[in-house]
C-alpha positions as CSV (number, residue, x, y, z in Angstrom):
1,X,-100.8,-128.4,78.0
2,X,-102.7,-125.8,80.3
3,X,-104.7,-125.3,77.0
4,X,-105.5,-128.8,76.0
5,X,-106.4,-129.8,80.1
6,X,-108.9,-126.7,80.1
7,X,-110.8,-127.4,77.6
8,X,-111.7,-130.7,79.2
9,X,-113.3,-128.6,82.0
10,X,-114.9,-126.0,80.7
11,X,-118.7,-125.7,81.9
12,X,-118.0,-128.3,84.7
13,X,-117.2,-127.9,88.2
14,X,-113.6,-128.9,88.1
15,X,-110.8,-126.8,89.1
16,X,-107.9,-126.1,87.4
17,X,-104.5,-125.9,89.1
18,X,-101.4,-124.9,87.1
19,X,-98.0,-125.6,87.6
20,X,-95.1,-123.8,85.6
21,X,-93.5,-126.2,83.2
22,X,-93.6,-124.0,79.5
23,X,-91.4,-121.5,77.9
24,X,-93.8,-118.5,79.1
25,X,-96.0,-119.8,81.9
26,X,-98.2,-116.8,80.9
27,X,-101.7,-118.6,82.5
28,X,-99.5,-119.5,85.5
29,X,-97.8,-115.9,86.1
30,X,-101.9,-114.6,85.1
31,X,-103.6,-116.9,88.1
32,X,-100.9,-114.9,90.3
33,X,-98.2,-118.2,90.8
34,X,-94.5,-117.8,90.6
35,X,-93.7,-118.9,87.3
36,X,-90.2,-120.1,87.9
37,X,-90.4,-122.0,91.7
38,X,-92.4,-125.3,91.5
39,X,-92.1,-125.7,95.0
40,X,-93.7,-121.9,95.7
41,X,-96.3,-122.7,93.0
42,X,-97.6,-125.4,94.9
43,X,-97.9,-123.5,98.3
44,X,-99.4,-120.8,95.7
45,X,-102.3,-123.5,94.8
46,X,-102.6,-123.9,98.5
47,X,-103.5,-120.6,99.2
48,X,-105.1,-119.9,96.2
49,X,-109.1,-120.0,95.6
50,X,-111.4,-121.2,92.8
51,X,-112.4,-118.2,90.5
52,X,-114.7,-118.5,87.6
53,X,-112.7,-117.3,84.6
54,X,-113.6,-116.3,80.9
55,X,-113.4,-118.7,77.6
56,X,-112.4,-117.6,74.3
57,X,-114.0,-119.7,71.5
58,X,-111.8,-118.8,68.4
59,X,-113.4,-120.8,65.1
60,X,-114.0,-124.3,67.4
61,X,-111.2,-124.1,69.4
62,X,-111.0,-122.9,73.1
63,X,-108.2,-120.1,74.4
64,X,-107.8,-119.2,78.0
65,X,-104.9,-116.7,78.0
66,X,-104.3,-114.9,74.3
67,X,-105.3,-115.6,70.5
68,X,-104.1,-114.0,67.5
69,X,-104.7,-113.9,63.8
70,X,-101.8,-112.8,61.6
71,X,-98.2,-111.6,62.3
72,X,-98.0,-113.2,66.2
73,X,-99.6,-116.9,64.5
74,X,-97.0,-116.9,61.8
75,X,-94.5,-116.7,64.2
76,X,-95.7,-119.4,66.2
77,X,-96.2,-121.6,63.6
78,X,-92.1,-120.7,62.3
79,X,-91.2,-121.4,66.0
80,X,-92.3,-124.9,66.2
81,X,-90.5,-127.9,66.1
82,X,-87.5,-129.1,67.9
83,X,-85.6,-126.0,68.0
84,X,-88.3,-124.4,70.5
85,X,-87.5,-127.5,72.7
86,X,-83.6,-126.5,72.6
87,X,-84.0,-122.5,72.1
88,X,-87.2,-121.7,74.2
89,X,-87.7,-118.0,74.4
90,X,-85.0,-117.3,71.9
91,X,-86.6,-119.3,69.2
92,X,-89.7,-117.0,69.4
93,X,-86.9,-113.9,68.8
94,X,-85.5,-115.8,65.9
95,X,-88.9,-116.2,64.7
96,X,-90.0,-113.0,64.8
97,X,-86.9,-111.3,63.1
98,X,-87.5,-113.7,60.0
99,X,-91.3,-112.7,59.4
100,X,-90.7,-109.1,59.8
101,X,-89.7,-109.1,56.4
102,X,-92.5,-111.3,55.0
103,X,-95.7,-110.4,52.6
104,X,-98.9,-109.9,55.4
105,X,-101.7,-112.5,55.1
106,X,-104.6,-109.1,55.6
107,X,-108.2,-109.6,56.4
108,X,-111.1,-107.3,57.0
109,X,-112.1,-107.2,60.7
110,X,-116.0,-106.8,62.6
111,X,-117.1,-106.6,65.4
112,X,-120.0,-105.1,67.0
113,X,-120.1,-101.0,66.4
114,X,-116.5,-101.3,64.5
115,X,-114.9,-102.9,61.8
116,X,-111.5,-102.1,60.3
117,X,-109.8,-103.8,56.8
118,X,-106.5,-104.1,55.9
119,X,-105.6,-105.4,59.2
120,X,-102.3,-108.1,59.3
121,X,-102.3,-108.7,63.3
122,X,-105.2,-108.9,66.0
123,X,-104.6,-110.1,69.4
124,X,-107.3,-111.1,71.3
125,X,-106.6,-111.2,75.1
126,X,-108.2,-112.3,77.8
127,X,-105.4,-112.3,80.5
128,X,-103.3,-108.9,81.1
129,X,-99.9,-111.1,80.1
130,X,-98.2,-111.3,76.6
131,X,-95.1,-113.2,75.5
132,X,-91.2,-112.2,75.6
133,X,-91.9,-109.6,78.0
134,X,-94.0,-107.4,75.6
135,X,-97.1,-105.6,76.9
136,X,-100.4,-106.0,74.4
137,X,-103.6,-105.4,76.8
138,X,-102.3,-104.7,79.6
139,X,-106.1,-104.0,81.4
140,X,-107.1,-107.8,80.2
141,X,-109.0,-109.5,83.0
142,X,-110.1,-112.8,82.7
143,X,-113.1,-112.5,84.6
144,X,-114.5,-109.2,84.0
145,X,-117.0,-110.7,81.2
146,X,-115.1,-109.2,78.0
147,X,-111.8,-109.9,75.5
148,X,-109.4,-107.2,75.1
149,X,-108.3,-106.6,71.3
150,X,-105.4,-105.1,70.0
151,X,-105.6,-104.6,66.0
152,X,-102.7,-103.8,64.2
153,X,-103.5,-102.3,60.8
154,X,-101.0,-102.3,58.0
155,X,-99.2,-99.6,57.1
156,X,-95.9,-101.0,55.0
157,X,-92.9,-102.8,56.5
158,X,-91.1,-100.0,58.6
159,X,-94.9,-99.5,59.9
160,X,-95.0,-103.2,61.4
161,X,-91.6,-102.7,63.2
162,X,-93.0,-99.1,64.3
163,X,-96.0,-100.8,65.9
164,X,-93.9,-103.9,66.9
165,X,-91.8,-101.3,68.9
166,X,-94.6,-100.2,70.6
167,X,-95.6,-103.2,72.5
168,X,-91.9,-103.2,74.6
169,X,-92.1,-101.9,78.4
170,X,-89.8,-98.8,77.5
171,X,-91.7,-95.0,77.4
172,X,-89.4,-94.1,74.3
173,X,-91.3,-96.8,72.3
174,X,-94.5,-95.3,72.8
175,X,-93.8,-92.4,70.5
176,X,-94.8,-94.8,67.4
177,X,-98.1,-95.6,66.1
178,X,-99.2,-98.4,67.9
179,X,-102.7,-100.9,67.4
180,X,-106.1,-100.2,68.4
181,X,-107.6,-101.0,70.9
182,X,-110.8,-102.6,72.0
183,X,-113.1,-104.5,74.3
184,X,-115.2,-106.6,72.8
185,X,-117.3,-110.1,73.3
186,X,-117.7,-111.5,69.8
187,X,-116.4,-110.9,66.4
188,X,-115.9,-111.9,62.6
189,X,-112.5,-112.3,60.6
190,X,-112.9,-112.4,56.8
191,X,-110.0,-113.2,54.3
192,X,-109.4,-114.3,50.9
193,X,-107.2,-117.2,52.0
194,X,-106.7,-119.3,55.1
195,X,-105.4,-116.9,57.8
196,X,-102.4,-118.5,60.4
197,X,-104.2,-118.2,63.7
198,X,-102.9,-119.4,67.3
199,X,-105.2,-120.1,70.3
200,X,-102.6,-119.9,74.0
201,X,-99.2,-120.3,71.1
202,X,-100.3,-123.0,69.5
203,X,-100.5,-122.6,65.6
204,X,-103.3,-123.8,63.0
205,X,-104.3,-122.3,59.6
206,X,-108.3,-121.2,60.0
207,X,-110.7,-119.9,57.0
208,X,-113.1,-116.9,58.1
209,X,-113.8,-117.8,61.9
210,X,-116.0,-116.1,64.3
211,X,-114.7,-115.6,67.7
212,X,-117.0,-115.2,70.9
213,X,-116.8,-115.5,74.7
214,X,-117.9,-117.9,77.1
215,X,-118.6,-115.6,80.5
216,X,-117.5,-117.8,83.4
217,X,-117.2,-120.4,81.3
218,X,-114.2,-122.2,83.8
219,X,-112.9,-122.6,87.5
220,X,-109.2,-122.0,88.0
221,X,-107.6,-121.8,90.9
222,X,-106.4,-118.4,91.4
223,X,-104.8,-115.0,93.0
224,X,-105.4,-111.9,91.2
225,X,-104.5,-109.3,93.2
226,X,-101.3,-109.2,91.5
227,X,-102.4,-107.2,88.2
228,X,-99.1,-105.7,87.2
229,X,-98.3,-106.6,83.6
């Protein structure tokens, strides 16, 4: 919703004003509102103040909070449906378990001054939050001018779970190789076959998109000084 509303406004002189109503609330809980009290979100909005924030342009389609190419997509795209209305954060869980096991969809991966092949996850972030609690980038800032990227190379099926691992908030997890990571403003993704992308959760199958930043690119109403992940 947050997603499809944006993109209505980007380059204008409208605000956006968010109100928790999703499964994550992750542009909410990033623009510094409670996610889980309408009534203190609104007195939130009150105080808050219009700050310019970044644009992700992913293919043709806009992102405000996260994209991702790969592993994260494909579990999106399992989630949806009517279950995700009646499971919510579990559904996600469910998801995730039953791709684990799956064949990678891998692509080569450029940007400027780097480039890495073989890759079956990227996550391109431009707020500091992630999904299910895990932590991703946690330095993202959506209006510091840049997209943080976290790319996940393959390196067999115990290696996916390894890196999975890594992303959870415990220091024992940290111990396993994990994703590079990167700041970056523009990039290119190139595959044999369609890739499952996902711009702010939502799922669509892409062919070889570019992906690029839009500095400034849209007001939200906003509190940042809350940065904790």
């Amino acid at each position: 919703t947050v997603n499809d509303i944006g993109a209505q406004l980007v380059g204008g002189n409208a605000w956006l004003a968010m109100l928790p109503g999703g499964t994550e609330n992750l542009m909410c809980r990033s623009a510094g509102s409670p996610a889980a009290d309408a009534g203190a979100a609104v007195e939130h909005l009150l105080q808050a103040k219009p700050v310019r924030w970044d644009v992700g342009v992913l293919g043709d389609r806009l992102f405000f909070g996260i994209a991702g190419i790969g592993f994260d997509a494909q579990i999106c795209a399992r989630a949806e449906g009517v279950w995700r209305q009646r499971l919510g954060q579990v559904m996600y869980w469910l998801a995730a378990a039953a791709q684990v096991p799956r064949k990678p969809q891998r692509y080569t991966l450029k940007w400027p001054g780097g480039q890495l092949s073989g890759v079956h996850e990227a996550i391109f972030s431009n707020v500091n939050r992630y999904g299910g609690g895990l932590v991703v980038n946690a330095q993202a800032d959506p209006t510091d001018g840049w997209l943080d990227l976290a790319v996940f190379p393959w390196t067999g099926y115990l290696g996916r779970v390894g890196q999975f691992l890594t992303l959870l908030p415990w220091s024992w997890a940290k111990k396993f190789p994990g994703p590079a990571r990167f700041r970056i403003q523009r990039a290119e993704i190139n595959a044999e076959e369609s890739l499952w992308a996902h711009v702010d959760g939502e799922p669509f199958l892409v062919r070889n998109p570019s992906l690029s930043l839009r500095a400034g690119a849209l007001w939200v109403l906003s509190d940042l000084r809350d940065r904790s992940g």
